[in-house]
C-alpha positions as CSV (number, residue, x, y, z in Angstrom):
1,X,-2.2,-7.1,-13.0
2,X,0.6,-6.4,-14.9
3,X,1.1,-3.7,-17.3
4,X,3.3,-3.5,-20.9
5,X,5.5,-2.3,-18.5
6,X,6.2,-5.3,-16.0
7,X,5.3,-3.4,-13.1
8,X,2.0,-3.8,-11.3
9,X,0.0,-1.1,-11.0
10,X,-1.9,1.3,-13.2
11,X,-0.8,3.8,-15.4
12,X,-2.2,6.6,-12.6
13,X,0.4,5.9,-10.1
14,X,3.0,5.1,-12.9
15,X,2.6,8.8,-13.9
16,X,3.8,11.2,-11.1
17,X,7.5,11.0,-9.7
18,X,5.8,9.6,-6.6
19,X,4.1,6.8,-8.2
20,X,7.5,5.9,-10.3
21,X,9.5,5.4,-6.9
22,X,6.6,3.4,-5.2
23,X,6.1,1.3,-8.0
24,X,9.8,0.8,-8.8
25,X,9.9,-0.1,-4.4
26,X,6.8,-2.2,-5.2
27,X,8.3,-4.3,-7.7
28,X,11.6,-4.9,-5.7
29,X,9.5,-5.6,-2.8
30,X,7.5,-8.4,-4.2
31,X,10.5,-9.8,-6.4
32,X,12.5,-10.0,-2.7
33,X,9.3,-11.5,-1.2
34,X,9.6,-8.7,1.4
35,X,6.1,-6.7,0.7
36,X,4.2,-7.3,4.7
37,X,7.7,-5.9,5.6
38,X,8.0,-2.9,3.0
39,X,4.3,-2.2,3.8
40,X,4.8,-2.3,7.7
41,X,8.2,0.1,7.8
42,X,6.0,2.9,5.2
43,X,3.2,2.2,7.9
44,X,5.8,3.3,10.7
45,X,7.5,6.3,8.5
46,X,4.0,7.1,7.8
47,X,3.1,7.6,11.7
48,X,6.8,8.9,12.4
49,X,6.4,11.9,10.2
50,X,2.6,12.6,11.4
51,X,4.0,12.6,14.9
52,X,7.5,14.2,14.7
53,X,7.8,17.5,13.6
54,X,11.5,17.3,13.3
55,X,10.7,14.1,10.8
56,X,8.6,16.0,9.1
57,X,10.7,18.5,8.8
58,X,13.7,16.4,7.6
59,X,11.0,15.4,4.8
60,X,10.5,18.4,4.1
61,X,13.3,20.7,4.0
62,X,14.9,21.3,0.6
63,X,17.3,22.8,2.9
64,X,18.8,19.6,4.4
65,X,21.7,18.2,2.3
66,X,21.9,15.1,0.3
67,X,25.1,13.9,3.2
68,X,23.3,15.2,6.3
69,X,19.8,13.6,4.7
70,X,21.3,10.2,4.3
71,X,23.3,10.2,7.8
72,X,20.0,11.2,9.4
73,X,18.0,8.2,7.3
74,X,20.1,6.1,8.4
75,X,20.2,6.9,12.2
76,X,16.8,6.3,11.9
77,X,16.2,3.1,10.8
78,X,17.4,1.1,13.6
79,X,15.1,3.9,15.9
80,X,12.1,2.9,13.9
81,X,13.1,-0.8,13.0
82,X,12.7,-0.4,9.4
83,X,13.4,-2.7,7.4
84,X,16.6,-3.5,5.2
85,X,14.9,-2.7,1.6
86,X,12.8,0.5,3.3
87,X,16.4,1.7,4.8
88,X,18.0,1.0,1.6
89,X,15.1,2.7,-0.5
90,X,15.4,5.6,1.8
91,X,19.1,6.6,0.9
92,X,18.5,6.5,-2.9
93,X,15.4,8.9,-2.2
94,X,17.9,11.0,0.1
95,X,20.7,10.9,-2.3
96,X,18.1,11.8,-5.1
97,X,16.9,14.9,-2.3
98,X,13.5,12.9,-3.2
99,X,12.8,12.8,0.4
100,X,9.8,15.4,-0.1
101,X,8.1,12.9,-2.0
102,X,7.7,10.5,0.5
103,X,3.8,11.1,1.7
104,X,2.9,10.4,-2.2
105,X,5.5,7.8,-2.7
106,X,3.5,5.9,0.5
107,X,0.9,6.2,-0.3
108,X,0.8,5.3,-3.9
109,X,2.8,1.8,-2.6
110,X,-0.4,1.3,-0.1
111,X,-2.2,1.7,-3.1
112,X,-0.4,-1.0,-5.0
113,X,-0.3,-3.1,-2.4
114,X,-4.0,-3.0,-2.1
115,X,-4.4,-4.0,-5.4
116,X,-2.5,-6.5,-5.6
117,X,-4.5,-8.1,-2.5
118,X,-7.7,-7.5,-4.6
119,X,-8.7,-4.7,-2.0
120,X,-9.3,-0.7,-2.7
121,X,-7.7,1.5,-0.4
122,X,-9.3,4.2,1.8
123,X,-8.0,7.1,3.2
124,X,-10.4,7.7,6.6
125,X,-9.6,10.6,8.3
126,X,-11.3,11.4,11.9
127,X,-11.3,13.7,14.5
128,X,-11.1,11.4,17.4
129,X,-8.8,7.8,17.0
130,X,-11.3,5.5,16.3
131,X,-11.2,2.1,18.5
132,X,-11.1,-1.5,16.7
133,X,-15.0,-2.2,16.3
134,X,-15.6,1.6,14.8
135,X,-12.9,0.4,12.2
136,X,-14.3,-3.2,11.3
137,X,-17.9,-1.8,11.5
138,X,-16.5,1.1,8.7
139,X,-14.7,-1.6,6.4
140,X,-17.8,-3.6,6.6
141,X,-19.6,-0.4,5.2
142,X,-17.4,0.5,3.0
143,X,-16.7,-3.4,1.9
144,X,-20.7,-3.1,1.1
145,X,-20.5,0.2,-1.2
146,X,-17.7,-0.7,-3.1
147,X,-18.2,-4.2,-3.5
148,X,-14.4,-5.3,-2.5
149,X,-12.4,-5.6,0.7
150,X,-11.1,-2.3,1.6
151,X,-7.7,-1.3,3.7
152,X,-8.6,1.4,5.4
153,X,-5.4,4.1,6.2
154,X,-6.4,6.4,9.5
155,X,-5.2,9.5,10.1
156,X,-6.8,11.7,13.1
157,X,-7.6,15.6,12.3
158,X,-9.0,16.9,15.3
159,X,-10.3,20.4,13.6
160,X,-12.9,18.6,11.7
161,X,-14.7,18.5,15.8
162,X,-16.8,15.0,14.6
163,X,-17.7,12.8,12.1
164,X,-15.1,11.4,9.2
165,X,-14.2,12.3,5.4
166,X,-13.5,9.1,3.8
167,X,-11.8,9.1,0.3
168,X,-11.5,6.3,-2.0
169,X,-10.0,6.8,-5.3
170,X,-11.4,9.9,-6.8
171,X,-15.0,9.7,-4.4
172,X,-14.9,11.5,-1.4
173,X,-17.6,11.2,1.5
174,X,-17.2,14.3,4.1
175,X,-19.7,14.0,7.1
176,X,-17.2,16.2,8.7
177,X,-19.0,18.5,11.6
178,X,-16.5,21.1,10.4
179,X,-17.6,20.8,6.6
180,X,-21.3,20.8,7.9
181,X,-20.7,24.1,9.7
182,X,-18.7,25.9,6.6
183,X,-22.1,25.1,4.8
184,X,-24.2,26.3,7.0
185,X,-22.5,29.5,7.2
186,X,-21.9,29.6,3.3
187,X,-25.8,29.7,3.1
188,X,-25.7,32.2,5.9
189,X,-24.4,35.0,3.5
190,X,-26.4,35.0,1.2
């Protein structure tokens, strides 16, 4: 799957800022043979900014320095148990006050690293946590539709009230209660 380029990946991710750092963390990753790890630490960042507002906020901020960015990173890291190449990644992106770029950045390496597992990636996001059968039973369907293995990335939204929106690539499936009532009341007016 490589491109003119040498890097793996598709010209799509290759094309935003976001995609650039991922892939350029991608490549490093695989040539260090350190990808399960790279993946695993953006799996914990991932969750860390969902959950923390002050993380979130550190990701944020344009308002954070490039010196007080890095220190913070770097307090971090042991607090998370990231690993080495994440940490390191994570200071050039702070030193680059790139740090608001993150969420794309992950995701686009998820993407990648999909790929290069022969699977699609899905974003699934629910309004209740779903347990481990509701997850296998959804790749299985998913797996069915699209005709490859699928790694599914959950997030929990509880303002949708039921149901999931599931987006893979540029499709989108919304069975959302909350997009079912917005309808309803769309139709309501008129």
């Amino acid at each position: 799957m490589e491109t003119s380029g040498g890097t793996t990946g598709g010209g799509m991710i290759q094309a935003s800022l976001g995609g650039r750092y991922a892939t350029a963390l991608f490549d490093l990753a695989q040539q260090q043979g350190q990808l399960t790890a790279v993946e695993s630490s953006l799996k914990t960042l991932s969750q860390g900014i969902a959950e923390s507002p002050d993380l979130a906020a550190l990701v944020k901020s344009p308002l954070i320095g490039r010196t007080d960015a890095a220190r913070t990173i770097a307090a971090l890291v042991p607090v998370l148990g990231l690993d080495p190449l994440t940490a390191n990644f994570l200071g050039v992106l702070a030193q680059n006050r790139r740090l608001g770029d993150l969420p794309a950045i992950i995701r686009a390496f998820r993407e990648l690293a999909a790929r290069s597992r022969g699977e699609t990636n899905a974003e699934v996001v629910s309004a209740h946590p779903l347990d481990d059968s509701q997850v296998d039973a959804l790749r299985q369907q998913l797996r069915h539709r699209v005709g490859r293995d699928v790694a599914i990335d959950l997030k929990v939204d509880p303002s949708l009230l039921g149901g999931l929106v599931v987006k893979i690539g540029s499709q989108m499936i919304d069975s959302s209660i909350k997009t079912r009532l917005n309808t309803l009341a769309h139709a309501m007016k008129g």
